[in-house]
N, C-alpha and C positions, 0 to 999 in steps of 0.2 A: 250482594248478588249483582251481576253485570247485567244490565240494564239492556234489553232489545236494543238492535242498531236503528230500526226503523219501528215507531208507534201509530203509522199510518195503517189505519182500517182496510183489511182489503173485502168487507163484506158489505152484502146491502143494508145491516144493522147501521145503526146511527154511530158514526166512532167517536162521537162523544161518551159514548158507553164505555169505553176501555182508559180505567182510569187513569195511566200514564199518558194516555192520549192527551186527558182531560186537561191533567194536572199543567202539562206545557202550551195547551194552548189557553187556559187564562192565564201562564206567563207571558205568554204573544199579546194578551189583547191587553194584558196592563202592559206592553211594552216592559216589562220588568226587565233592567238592567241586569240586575243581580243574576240571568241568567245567561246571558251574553258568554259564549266560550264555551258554555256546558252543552247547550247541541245548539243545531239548525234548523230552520224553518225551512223545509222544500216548499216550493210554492206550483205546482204542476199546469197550473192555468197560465203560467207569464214566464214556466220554465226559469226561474231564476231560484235560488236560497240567500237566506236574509239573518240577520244575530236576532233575537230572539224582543229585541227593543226595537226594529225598525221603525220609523214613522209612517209608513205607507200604507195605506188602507187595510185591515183584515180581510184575509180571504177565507171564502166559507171551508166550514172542516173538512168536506166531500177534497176539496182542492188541494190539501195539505198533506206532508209528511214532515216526519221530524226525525232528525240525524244528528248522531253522537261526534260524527268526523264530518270534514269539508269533503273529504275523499268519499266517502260515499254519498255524498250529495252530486257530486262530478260521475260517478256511475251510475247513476239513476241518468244520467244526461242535464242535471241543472248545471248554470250558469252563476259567476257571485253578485250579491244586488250591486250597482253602483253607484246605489244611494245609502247605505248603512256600511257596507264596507264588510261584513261578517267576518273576514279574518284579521282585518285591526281589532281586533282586542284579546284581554288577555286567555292564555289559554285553559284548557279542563283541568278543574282542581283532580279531575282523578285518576289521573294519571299518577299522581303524587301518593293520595286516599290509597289507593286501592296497590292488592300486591300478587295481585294475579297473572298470568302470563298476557294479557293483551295491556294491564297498564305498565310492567317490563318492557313489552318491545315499544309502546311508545316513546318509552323514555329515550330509547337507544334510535328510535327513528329523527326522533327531534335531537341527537347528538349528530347526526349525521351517518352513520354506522352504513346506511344502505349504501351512500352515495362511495364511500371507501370500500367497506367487504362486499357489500353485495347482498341479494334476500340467503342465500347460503351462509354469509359469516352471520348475521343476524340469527339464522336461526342455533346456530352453533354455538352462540355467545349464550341464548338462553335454554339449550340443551335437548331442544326436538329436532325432529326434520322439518323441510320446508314445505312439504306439504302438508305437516301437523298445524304447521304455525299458521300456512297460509289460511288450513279449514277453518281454525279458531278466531282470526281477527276479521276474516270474512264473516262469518254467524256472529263475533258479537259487536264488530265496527259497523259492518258494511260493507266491505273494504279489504283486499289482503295486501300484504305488505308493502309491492311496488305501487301500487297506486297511492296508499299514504304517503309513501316518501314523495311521492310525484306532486301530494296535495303541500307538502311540507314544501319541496322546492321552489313552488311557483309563490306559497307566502312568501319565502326568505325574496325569493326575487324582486316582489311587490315592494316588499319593507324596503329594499338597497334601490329599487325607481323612485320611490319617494325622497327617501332618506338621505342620498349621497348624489353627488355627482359624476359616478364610476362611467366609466361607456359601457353599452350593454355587453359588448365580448366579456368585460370585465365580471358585469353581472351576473351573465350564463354561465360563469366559471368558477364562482361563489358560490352559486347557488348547487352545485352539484349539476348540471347537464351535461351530459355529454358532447354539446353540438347549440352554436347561433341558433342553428334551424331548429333544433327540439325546444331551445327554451323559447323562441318567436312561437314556435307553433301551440305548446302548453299555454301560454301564458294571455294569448289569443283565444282558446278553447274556453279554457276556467272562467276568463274575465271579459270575454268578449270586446275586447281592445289590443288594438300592439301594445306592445312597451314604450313605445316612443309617447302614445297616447295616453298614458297610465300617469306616466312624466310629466306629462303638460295640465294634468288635471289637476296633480295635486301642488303645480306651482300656481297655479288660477285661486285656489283655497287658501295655501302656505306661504307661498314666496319661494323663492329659490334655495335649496338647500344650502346649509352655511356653509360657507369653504372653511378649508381646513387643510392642516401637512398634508405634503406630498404622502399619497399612501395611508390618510387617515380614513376610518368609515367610521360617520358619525350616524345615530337610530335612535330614536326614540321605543322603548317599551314600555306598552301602558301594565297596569297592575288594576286589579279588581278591589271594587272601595268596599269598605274604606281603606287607608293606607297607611301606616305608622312607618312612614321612611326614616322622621328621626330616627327611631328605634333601633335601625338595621345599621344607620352608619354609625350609630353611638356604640353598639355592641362591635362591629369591626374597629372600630378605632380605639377600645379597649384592649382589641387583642392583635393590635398592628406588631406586625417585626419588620421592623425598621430595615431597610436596605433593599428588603423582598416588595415592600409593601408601604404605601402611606394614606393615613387615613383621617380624617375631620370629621364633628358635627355635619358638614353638608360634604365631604367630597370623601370619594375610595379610589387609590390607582394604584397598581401593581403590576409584576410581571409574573406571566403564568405559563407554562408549559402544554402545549394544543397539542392536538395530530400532526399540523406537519412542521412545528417547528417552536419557538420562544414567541410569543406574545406580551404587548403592555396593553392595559385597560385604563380608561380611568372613567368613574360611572360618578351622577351627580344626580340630584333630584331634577325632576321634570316643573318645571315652574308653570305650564300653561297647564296641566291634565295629571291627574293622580300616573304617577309611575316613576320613570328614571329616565334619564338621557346616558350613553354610552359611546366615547371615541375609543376606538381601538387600532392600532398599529400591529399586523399581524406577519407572519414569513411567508403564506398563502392566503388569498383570499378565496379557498378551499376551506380554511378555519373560521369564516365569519359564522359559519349555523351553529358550529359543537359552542362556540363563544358564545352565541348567545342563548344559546339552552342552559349553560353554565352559569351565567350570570342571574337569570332568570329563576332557575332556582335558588341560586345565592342570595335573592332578596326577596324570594317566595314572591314572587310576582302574580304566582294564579290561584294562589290561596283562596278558600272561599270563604273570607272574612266577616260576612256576615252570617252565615250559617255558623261559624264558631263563635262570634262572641255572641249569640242567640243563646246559643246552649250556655255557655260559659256565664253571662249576663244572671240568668234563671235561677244560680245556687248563688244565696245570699253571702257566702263565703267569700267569692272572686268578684260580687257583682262591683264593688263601688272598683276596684281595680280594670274591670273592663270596661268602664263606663268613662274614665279617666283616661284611658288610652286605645280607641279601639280600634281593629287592625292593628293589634297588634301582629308580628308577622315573626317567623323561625327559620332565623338565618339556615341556609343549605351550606355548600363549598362545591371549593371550583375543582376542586382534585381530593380524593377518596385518598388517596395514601399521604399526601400531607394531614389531613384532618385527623388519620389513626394516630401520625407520630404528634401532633398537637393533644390529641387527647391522652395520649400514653406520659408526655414529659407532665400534661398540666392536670391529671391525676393527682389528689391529696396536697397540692400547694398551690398560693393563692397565686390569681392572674399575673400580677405582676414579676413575679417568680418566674411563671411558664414564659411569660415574655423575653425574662434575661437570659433563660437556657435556651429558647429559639431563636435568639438574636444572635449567640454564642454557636451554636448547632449551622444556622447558617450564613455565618460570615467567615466559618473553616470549610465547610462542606458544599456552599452553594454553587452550581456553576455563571459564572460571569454573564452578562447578558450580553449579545453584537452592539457593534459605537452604536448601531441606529436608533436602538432602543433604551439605549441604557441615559442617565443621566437623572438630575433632581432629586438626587437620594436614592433612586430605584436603580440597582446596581448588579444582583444577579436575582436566580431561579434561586425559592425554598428548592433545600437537596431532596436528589431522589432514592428512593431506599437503597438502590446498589450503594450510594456511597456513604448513605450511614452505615449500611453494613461491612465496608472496607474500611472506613473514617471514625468510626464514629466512637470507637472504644478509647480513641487520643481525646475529644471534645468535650463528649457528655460525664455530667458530674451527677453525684447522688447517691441514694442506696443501691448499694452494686446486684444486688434482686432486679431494681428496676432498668439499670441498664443491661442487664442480661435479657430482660425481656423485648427492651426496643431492638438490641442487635438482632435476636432470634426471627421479630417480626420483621425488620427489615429483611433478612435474610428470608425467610420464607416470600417475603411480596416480590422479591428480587429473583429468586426459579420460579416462582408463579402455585407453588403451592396452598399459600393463602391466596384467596383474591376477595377484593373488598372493590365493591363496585355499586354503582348506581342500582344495575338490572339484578343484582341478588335476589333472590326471594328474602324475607326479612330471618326468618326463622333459623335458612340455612347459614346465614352470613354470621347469625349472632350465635347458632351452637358453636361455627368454626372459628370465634374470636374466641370462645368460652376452654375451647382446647388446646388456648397458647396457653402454657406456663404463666405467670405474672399478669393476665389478664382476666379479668373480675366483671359483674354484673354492670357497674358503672362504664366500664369504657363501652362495654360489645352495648349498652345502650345508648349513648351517648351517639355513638356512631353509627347506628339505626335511625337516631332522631334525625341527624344531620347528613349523612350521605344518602340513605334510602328512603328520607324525610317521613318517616314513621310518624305520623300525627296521633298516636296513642304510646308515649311513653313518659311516666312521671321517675326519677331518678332518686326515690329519697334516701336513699344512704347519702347523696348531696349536700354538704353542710351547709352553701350558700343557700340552696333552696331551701333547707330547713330552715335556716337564720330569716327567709322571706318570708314563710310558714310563719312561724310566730309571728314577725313584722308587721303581719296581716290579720293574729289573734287567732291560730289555726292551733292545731295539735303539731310539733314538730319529732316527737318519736318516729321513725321507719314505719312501723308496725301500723301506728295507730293512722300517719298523715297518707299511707298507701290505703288502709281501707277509706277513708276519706275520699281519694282521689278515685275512688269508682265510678264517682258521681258526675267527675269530668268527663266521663269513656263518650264518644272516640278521639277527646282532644285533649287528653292528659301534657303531649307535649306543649300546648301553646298555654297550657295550666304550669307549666313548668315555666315559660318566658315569665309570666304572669308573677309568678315565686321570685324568678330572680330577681327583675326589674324589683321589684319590695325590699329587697336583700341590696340593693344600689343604694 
């Protein structure tokens, strides 16, 4: 159930009596980290909001509100503190959790989607009007749609003043504004500071951001602790396709296909602060938001880590395995239709199989990447479904069942008949995978887990998982290790990493 946008009391009863009230303000008073990202402290006395850990005195509850978004703390008329920083850190797990129409259009707002279609393509993308969507994210954000993207803009803007050495035209132009003037004056408003002075602050703290290629943006993202990073590059670099993509124990870089054009990434672990470090070379700096909403899920960055291996810890089954590794975290992906034909080739054969047929797949099919990008092994784009569906019956090898079935889905992803997307409702996405020919319970799950980030789903027709299943001294039958995993609900997926890692 979607949680009020606002838990502030509006009566003369004591609003400690309203036990959501309650429950987040002894996370204020322990400064409880762990809540940081999940909502906001309004502070109505000092007109400012604060992450939920600030250091700075408690204020009494009379003085308080609390907010699910920064955008509706910006409509109530607060200010962000500029001592806690409330939008450095990482973002709301439930956005991810949850599969309702306001954690949809977040996903799609934090892609950038406003700043390209507009509140009309958004609301069209997830299938009302916009005065349906606005009513709904205003009642349960706070907030309707332009004003989040507006709270979204002035973060991304924030991160690139810290982060880079861009000029601020540069900035305002990244970051979705339409105008120097609108992003000086947003950015002014939110933070009560210019830009130039947001700049100087945090070279006074940091030092001067590190240079880098012409045209590179280097950002730090943090991630919510705890953080199993090995984890995430050791699983990508399992499933590296060489050309597309290179991957290490500590480093991932590849080239990936944005809005407006061909991108390279290369993302590393953060050595000063639990998260990641990310340079990216891009064809607009129009692509630096959907990039890093992508990546960010790609390494589950706002996972709430402690609340899953809490639950997960508790059944003696998984405990010595979580305890062993905790944060641990479920890889996402950067593109939804690469992910389908990953899962479709790497269906019933082992990784290294699916590797030599994606490597095969795209070094016929991939498009070339421009000299600027290209080079160090990373040479083109994973193909996109038009050209496996043109391509792809000369390439791909196997039981001719299953490539009938990748052509078919490429073909349908390519007129837009299937669409497999972030914003899906989960249900919808997996009956319509369920009604391709050649497609089974395992893939339309797998691709739940990992594009829609479905954090309840256990795969056990999975052999690997099973083979973990045992590893672990479990029951590994379907039948018997699914009733088992009811005891993981709602985090049967990250009970699923848990299996694999065992099965490694």
């Amino acid at each position: 159930m979607a949680l009020p946008a606002s838990t502030r009391r509006r009566t003369a009863a004591d609003p400690l009596d309203d036990p959501a009230f309650a429950e987040r303000y002894r996370a204020m008073l322990a400064r409880d980290a762990r809540f940081d990202g999940r909502f906001v402290t309004g502070v109505h006395s000092t007109g400012i909001y604060c992450r939920p850990s600030c250091p700075a005195a408690a204020p009494k509850p009379g003085n308080v509100s609390f907010y699910l978004t920064a955008a509706a703390a910006h409509e109530a008329g607060l200010r962000a503190c500029k001592r806690c920083l409330p939008d450095a850190v990482p973002g709301s797990p439930e956005w991810d959790e949850r599969d309702d129409l306001a954690a949809r259009a977040m996903r799609l707002i934090a892609d950038g989607v406003v700043e390209r279609e507009g509140v009309p393509g958004l609301a069209s993308r997830l299938g009302y009007t916009t005065r349906h969507l606005t009513r709904v994210l205003t009642a349960e954000l706070g907030a309707g749609p332009l004003a989040l993207a507006r709270a979204h803009r002035a973060q991304t803007a924030r991160n690139l003043l810290i982060g880079t050495d861009l000029p601020a035209a540069d900035i305002a132009f990244a970051s979705g504004f339409g105008s120097v003037r609108q992003f000086n004056e947003t950015v002014r408003v939110v933070y009560e500071r210019q830009p130039g002075e947001i700049r100087a602050a945090a070279r006074r703290r940091n030092g001067a951001a590190e240079a880098g290629e012409a045209g590179t943006v280097r950002l730090r993202l943090p991630a919510r602790e705890p953080f199993d990073a090995d984890g995430v590059f050791a699983w990508l670099a399992a499933r590296e396709v060489a050309g597309v993509e290179r991957a290490t124990a500590a480093r991932f870089e590849r080239a990936l296909l944005l809005p407006g054009g061909p991108a390279r990434i290369r993302v590393a672990p953060d050595d000063d602060s639990p998260g990641i470090r990310i340079e990216a070379r891009t064809t607009t700096l129009a692509d630096v938001s959907p990039l890093v909403a992508r990546v960010r899920r790609l390494f589950d960055l706002d996972a709430d880590a402690w609340a899953i291996d809490a639950a997960l810890t508790a059944d003696p089954a998984l405990g010595d395995s979580v305890r062993r590794t905790p944060g641990l975290r479920m890889p996402g992906c950067l593109d939804p239709h690469e992910l389908l034909f990953r899962a479709l080739i790497g269906q019933q054969v082992s990784v290294a199989s699916a590797r030599t047929a994606l490597i095969r797949l795209a070094d016929a099919l991939g498009e070339a990447l421009p000299a600027g990008l290209a080079g160090d092994g990373i040479e083109r784009l994973f193909p996109t479904a038009e050209a496996i569906r043109d391509g792809g019956a000369e390439v791909l090898r196997g039981p001719a069942s299953r490539i009938r079935t990748i052509l078919d889905v490429a073909g349908r992803l390519a007129d837009g008949s299937l669409l497999v997307t972030a914003e899906r409702p989960r249900d919808e996405l997996a009956a319509d995978l369920l009604a391709v020919p050649g497609i089974g319970p395992w893939t339309a799950g797998y691709v739940s887990m990992r594009v829609t980030r479905d954090p309840d789903v256990l795969l056990v027709s999975d052999l690997a998982l099973r083979s973990g299943a045992r590893a672990l001294g479990l029951p590994d039958a379907p039948q018997e290790l699914a009733e088992l995993g009811r005891r993981w609900a709602p985090w049967r997926s990250y009970a699923s990493m848990h299996l694999w890692r065992a099965a490694a």
